[in-house]
Backbone bond lengths (Angstrom), bond angles and torsions (degrees), N, CA, C in turn:
res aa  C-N    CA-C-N  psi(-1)  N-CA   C-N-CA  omega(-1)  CA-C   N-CA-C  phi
1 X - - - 1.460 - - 1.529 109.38 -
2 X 1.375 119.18 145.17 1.558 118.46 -170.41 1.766 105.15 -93.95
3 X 1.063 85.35 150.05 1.724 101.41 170.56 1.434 107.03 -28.99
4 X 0.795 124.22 -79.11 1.802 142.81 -179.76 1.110 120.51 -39.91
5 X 1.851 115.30 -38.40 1.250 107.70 162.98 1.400 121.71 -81.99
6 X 1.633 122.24 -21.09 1.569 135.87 -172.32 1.486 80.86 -65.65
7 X 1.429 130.56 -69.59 1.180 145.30 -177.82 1.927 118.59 -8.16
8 X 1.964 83.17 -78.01 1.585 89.97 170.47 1.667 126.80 -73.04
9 X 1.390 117.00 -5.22 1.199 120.83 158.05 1.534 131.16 -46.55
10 X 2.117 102.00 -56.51 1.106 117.10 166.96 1.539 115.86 -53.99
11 X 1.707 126.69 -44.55 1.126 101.95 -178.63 1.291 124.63 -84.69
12 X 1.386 136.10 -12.06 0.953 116.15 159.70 1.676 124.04 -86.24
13 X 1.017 126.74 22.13 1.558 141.49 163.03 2.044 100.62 -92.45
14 X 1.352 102.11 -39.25 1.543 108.69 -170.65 1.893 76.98 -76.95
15 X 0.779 141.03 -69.30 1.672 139.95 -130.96 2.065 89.22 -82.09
16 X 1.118 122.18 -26.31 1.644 119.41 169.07 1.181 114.04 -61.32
17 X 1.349 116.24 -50.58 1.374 127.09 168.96 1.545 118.52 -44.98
18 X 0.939 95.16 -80.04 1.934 102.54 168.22 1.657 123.61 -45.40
19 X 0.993 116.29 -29.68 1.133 135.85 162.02 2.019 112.11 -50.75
20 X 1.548 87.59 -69.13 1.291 102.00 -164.89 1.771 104.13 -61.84
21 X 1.361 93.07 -52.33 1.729 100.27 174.41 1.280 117.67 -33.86
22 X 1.561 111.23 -46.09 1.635 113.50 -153.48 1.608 106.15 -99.11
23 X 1.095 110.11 -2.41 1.645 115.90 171.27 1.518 120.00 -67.68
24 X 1.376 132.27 106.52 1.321 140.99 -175.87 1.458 114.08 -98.93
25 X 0.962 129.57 173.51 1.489 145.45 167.38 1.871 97.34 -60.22
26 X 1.403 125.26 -63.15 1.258 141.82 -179.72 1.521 100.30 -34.39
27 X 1.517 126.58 -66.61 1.097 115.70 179.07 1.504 132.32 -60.97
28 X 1.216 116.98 22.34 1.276 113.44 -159.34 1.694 105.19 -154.18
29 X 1.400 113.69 113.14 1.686 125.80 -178.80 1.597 102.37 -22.82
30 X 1.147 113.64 -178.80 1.319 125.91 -171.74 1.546 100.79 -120.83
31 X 1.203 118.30 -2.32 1.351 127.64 -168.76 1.424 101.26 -105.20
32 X 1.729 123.42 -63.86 1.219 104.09 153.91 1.426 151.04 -66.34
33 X 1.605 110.46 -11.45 1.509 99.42 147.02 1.243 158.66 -42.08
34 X 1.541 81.84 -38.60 1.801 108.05 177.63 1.675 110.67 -81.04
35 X 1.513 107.70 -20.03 1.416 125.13 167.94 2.000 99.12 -55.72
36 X 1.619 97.01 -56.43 0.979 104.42 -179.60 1.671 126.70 -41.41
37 X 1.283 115.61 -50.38 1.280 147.91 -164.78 1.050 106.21 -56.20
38 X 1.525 122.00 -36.53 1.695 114.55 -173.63 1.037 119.25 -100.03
39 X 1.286 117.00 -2.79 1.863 126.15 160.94 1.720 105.18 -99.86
40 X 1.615 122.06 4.25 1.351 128.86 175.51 1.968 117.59 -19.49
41 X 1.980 92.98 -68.49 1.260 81.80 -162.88 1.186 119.41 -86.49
42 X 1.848 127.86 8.46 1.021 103.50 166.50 1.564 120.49 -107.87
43 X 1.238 104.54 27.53 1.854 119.84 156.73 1.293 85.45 -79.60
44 X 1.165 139.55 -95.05 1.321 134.47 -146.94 1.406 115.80 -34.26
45 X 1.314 117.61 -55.70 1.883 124.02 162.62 1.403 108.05 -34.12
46 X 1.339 134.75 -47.91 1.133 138.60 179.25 1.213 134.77 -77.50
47 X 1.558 97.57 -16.47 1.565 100.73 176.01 1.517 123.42 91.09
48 X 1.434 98.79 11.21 1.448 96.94 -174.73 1.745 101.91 -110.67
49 X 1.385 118.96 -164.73 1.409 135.32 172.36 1.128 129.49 -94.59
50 X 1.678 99.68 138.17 1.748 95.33 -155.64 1.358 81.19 -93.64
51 X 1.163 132.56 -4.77 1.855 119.99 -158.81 1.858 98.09 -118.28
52 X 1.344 93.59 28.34 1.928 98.40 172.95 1.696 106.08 -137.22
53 X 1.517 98.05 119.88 1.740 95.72 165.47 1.551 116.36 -48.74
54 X 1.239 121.59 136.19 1.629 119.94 -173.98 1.246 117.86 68.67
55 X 1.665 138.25 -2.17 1.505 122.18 132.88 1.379 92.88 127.44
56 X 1.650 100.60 -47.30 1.988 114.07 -166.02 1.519 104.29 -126.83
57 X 1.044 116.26 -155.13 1.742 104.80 176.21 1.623 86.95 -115.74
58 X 1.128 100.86 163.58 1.518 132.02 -174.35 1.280 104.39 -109.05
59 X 1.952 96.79 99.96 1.695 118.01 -176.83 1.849 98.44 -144.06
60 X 1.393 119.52 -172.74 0.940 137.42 173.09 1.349 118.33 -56.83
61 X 1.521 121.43 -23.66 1.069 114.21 -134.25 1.622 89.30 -123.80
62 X 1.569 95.64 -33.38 1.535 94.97 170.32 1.291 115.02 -94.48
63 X 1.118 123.62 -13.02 1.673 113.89 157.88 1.549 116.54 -51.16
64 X 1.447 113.30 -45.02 1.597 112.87 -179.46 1.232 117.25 -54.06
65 X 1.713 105.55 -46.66 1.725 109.81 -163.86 2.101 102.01 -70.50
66 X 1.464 104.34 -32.24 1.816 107.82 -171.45 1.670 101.52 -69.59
67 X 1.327 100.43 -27.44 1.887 100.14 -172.74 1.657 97.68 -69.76
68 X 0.901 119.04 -42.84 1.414 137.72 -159.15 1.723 101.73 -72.16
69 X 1.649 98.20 -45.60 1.918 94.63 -169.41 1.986 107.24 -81.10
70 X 1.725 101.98 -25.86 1.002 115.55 -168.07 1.838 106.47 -71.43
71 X 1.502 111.83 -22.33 1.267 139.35 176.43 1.875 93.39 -62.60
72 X 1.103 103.29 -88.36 1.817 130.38 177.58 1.574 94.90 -18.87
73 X 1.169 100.33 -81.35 2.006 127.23 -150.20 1.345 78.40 -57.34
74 X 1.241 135.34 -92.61 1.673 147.29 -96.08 1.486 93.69 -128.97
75 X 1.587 138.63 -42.79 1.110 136.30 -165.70 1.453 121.34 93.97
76 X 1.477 115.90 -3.30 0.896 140.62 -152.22 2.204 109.16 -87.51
77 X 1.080 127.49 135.60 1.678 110.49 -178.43 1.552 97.25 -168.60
78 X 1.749 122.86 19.90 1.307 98.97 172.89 1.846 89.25 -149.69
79 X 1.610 127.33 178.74 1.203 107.79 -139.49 2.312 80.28 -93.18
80 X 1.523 106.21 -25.58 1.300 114.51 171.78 1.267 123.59 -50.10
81 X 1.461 111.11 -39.94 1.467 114.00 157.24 1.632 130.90 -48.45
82 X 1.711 101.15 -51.70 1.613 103.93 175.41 0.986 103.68 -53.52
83 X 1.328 121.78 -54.30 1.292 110.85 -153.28 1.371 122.47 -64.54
84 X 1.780 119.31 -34.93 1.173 126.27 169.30 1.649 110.76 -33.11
85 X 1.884 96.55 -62.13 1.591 115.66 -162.23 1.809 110.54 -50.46
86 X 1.895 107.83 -43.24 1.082 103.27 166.97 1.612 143.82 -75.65
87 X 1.659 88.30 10.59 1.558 93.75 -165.35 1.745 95.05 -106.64
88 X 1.511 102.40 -22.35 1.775 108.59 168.65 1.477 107.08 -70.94
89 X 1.262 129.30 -48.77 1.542 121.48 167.94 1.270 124.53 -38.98
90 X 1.430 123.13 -50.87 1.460 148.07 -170.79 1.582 94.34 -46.50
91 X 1.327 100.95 -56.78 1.904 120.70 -164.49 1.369 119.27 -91.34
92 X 1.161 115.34 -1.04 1.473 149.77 139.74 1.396 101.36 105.00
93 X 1.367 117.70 109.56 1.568 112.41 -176.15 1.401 120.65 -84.17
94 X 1.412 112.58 -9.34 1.694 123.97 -175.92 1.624 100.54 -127.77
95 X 0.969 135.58 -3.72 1.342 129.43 -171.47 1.682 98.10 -85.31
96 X 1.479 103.91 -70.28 1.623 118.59 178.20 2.100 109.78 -21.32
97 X 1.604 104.53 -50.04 1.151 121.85 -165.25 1.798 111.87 -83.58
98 X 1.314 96.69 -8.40 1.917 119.27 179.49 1.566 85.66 -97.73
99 X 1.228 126.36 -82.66 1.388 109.32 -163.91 1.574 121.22 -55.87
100 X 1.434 131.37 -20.77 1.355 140.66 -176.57 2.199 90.19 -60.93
101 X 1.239 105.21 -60.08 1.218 121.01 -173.53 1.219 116.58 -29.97
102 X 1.905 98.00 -58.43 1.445 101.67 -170.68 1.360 120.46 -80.07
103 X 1.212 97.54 -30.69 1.713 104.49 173.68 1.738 102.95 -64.55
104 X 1.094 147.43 -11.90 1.243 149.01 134.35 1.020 149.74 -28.32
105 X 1.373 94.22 -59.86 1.514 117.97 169.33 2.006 110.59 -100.75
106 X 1.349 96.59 15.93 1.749 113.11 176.24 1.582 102.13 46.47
107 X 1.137 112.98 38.84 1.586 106.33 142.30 1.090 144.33 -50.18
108 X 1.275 109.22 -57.28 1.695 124.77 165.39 1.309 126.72 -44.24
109 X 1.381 104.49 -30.13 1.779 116.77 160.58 1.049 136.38 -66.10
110 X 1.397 110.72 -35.55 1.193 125.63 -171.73 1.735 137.19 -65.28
111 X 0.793 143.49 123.26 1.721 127.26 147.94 0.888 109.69 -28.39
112 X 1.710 116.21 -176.40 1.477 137.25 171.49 1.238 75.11 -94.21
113 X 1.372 133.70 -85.84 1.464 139.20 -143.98 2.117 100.38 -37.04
114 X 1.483 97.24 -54.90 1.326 89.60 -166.56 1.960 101.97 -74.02
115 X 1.078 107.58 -31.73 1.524 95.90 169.00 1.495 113.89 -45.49
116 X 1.571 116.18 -64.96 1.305 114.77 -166.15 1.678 108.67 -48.35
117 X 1.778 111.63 -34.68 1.825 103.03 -158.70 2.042 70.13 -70.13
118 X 1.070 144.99 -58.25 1.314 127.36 -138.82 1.390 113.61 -73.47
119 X 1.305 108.65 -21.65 1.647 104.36 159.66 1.505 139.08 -75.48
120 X 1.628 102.41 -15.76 1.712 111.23 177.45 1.966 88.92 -66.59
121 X 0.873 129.81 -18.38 1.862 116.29 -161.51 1.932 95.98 -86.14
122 X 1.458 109.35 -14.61 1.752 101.00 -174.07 1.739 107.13 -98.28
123 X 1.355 106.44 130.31 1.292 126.38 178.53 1.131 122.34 -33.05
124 X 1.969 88.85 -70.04 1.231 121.43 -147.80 1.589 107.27 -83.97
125 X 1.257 104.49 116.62 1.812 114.82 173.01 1.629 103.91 -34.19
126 X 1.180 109.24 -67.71 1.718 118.79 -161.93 1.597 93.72 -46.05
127 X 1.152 120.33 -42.18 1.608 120.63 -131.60 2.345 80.57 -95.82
128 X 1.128 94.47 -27.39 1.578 99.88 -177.12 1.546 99.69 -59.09
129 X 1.859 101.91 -62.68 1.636 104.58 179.39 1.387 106.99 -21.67
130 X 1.880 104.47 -85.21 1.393 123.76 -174.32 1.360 110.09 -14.25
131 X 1.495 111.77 -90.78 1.434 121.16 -171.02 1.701 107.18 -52.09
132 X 1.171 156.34 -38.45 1.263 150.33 -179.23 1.502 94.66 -64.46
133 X 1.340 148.39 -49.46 1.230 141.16 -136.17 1.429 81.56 -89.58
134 X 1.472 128.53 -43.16 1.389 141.38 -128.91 2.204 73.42 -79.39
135 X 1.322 96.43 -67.01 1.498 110.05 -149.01 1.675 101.86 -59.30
136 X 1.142 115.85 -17.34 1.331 133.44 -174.84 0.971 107.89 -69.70
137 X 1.827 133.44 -61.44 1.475 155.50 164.71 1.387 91.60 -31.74
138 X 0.974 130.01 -70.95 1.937 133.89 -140.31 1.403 94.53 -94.12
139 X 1.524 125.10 -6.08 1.360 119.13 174.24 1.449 108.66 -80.10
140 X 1.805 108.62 -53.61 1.075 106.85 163.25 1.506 151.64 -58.52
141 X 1.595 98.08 -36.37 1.798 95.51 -177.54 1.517 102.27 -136.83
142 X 1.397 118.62 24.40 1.591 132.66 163.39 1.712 90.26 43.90
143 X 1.247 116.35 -155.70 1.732 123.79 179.27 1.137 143.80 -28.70
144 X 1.999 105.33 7.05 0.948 129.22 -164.06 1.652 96.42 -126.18
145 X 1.194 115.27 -17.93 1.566 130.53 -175.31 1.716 113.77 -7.66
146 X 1.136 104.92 -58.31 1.647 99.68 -162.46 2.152 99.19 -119.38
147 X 1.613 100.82 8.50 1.649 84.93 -171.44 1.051 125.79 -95.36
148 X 1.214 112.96 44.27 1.811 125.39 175.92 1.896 94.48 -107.16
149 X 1.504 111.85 -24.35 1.592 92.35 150.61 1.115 143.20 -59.94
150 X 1.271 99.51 -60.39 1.160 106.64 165.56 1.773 134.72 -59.59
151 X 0.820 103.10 -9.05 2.054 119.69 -171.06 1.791 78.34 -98.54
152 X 1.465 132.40 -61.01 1.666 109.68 -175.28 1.342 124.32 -50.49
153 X 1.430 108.07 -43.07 1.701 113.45 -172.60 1.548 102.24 -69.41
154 X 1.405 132.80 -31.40 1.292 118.35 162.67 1.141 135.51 -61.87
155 X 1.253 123.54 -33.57 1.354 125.98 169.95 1.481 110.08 -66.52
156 X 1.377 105.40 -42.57 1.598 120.32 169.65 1.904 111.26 -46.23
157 X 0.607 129.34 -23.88 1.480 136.76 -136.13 1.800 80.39 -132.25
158 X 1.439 124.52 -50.26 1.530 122.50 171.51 1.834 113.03 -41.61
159 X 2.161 94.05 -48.26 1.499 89.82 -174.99 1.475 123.58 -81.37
160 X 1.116 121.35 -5.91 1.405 148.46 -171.04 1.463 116.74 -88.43
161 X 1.422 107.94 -28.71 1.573 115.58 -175.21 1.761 94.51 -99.88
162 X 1.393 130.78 11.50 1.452 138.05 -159.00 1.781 83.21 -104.90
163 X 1.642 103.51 -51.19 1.509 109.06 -163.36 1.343 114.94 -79.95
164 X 1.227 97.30 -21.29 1.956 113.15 -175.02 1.681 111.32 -82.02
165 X 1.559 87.01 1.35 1.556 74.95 175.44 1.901 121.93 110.15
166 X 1.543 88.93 -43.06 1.495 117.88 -164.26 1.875 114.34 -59.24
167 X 1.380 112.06 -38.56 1.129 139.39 159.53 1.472 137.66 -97.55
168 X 1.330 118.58 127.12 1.319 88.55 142.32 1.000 141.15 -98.34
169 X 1.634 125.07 -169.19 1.568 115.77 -164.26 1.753 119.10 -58.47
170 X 1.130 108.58 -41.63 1.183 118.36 178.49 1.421 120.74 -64.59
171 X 1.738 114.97 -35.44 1.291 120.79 148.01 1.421 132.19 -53.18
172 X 1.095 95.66 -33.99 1.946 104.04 173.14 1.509 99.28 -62.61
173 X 1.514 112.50 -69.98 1.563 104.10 -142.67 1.794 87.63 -77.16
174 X 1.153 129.57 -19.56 1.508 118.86 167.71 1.177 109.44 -47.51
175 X 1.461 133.53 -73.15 1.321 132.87 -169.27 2.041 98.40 -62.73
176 X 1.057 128.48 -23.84 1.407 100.80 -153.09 1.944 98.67 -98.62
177 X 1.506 107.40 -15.74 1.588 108.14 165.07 1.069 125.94 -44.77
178 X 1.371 127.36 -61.36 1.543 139.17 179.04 1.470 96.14 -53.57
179 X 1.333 122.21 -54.56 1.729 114.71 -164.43 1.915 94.52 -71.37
180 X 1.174 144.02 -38.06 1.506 122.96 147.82 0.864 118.24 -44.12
181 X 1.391 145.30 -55.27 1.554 120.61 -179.69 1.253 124.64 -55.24
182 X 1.742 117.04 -31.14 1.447 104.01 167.67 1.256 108.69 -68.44
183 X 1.131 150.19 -46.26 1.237 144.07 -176.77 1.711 105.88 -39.13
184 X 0.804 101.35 -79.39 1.642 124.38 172.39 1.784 90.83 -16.32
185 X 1.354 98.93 -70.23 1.739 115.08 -171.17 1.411 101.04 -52.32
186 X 0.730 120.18 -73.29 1.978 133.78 -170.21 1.674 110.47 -59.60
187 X 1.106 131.72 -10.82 1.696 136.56 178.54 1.300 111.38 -155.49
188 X 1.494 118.05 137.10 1.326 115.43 169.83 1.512 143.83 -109.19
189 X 1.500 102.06 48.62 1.267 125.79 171.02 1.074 99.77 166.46
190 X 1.533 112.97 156.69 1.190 147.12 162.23 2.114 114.64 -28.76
191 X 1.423 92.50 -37.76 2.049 102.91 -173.47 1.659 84.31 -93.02
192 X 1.492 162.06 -37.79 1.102 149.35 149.23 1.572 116.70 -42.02
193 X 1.309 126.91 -48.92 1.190 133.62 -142.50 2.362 80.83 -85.68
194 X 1.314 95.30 -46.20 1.615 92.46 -168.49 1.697 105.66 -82.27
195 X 1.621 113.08 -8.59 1.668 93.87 173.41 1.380 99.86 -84.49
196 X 1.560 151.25 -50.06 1.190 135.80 145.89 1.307 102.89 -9.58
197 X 1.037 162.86 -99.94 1.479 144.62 -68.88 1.926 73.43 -134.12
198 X 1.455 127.71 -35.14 1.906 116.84 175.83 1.364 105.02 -65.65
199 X 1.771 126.84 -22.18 1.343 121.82 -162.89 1.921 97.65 -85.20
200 X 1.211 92.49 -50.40 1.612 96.89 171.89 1.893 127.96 -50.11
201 X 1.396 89.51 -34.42 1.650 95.99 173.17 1.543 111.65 -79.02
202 X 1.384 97.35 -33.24 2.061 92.96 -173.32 2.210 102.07 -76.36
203 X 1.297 87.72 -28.13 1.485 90.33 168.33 1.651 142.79 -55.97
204 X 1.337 87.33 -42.15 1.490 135.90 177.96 1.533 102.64 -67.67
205 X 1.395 109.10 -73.65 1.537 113.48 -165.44 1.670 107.75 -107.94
206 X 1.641 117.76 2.10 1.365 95.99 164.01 1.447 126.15 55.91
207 X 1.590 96.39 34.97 1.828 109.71 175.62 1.407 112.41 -79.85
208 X 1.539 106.97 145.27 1.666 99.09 162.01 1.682 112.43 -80.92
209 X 0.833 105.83 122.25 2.019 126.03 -172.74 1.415 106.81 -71.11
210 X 1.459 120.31 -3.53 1.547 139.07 171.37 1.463 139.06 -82.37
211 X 2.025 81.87 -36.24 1.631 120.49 173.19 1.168 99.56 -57.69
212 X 1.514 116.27 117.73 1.897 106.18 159.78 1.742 112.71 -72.17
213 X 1.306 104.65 -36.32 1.581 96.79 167.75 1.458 134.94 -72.06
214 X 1.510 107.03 -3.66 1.549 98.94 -174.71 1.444 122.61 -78.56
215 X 0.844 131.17 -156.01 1.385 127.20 -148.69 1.916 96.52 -117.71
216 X 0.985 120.01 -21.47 1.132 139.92 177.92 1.398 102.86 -71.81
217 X 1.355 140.18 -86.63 1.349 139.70 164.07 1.391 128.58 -41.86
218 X 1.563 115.16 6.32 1.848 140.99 -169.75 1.409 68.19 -99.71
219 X 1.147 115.88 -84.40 1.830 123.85 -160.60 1.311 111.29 -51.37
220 X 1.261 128.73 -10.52 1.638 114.34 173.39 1.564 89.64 -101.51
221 X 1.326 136.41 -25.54 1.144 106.70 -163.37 1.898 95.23 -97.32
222 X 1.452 135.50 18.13 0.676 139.81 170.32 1.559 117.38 -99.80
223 X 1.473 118.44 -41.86 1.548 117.10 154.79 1.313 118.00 -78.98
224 X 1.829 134.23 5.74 1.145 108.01 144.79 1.597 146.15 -80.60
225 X 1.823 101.46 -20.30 1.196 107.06 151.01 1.565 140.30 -78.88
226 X 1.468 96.15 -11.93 1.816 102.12 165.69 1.780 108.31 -60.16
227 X 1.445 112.34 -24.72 1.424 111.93 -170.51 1.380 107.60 -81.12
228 X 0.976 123.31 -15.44 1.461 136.92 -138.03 1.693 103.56 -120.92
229 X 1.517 98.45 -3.67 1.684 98.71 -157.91 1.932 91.49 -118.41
230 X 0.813 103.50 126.66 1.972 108.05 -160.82 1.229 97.28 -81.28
231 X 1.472 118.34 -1.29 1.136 99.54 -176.65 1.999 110.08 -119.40
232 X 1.049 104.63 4.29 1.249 129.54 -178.23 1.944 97.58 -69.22
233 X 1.821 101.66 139.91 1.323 107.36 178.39 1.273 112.86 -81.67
234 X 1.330 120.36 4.82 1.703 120.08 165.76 1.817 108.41 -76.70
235 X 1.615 118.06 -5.68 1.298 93.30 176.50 1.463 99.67 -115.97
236 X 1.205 141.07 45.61 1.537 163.60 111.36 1.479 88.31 -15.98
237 X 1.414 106.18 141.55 1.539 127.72 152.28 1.557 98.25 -58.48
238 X 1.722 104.37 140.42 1.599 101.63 -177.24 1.754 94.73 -81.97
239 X 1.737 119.97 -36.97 1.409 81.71 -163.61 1.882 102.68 -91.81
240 X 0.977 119.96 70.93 1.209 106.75 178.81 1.729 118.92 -99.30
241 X 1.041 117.23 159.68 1.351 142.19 -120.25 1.844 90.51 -87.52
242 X 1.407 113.70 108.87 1.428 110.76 -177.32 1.440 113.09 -93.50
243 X 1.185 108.20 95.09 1.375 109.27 177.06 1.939 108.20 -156.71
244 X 1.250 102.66 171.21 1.476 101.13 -176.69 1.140 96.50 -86.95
């Protein structure tokens, strides 16, 4: 590789940086922050910014690496694709397959009382997690059980298809408004909207919730300091006004 190109590499790797650094809460609507807010903690896992549309700044360099993860993660590499993927989130791509479950395993029927006698008869720790988390979800938000996962990764997937190229900005936060208002519509606050969205992850990834290292107890101790941080878009008014 020639000087010139090693060269322009560095500056636009130097100019992401600066970019990313200098991005504040200030520069950025109050409408898409809160956009921001519900894909919060898994920017934070990643290392990116909760107070920047698309996580990182939007350069050359991070378009390559989002085409590339969005490739990996999701399967995803054309803008027809996102859109499909975000329009299966919207309609709940893991929720549908949580309630089929429980109604299966007759959750949905159940009491607590008669849940609890039917859980002293299972052995298996893991399988205890499962079913407690399961019966827990549908206690709390019945048909809605696990779709505050799914409603983050779409919006998530709104800011992501901004950096990938797939959108532009105005296309992003167009498509990702309406999917906040359902949010907004479907939970009533921000501590509802994210226990949905912990029931969906323990569902999803089948963590032990005991593990101090797992990835599951990373994420609570990662949305407890998003709450905690005054400057964080989780302490946004939840119903505030989604519009540009």
């Amino acid at each position: 590789m020639s000087r010139k190109r090693i060269m322009m590499i560095l500056l636009v790797i130097g100019a992401a940086f600066f970019q990313t650094a200098c991005s504040n809460q200030k520069d950025v609507p109050q409408s898409v922050l809160w956009i921001n807010g519900t894909h919060a903690v898994l920017t934070k896992i990643n290392n990116g910014n909760v107070n920047q549309f698309g996580t990182v700044a939007n350069n050359v360099i991070n378009k390559a690496m989002m085409q590339k993860s969005l490739e990996d993660a999701w399967g995803v590499t054309t803008k027809q694709e996102m859109d499909d993927m975000i329009d299966s989130l919207v309609a709940g791509r893991h929720n549908p397959m949580f309630l089929e479950e429980a109604e299966e395993y007759g959750i949905t029927e159940m009491s607590r009382s008669e849940f609890e006698e039917e859980i002293k008869g299972v052995d298996d720790r893991e399988l205890v997690i499962f079913f407690r988390n399961m019966f827990d979800a549908y206690q709390a938000f019945g048909e809605k059980a696990i779709l505050g996962w799914d409603l983050s990764r779409a919006t998530q997937l709104c800011a992501y298809g901004y950096i990938a190229g797939f959108y532009t900005y105005d296309e992003a936060v167009d498509k990702a408004f309406p999917i906040g208002r359902k949010i907004q519509n479907d939970f009533s606050s921000w501590d509802d909207f994210f226990d949905s969205y912990m029931y969906g992850y323990l569902y999803w990834s089948e963590d032990d919730i005991d593990d101090p290292k797992s990835d599951y107890v990373q994420r609570v101790k990662i949305l407890k300091d998003l709450k905690a941080d005054a400057k964080s878009p989780l302490n946004l008014a939840w119903r505030l006004d989604l519009s540009k």
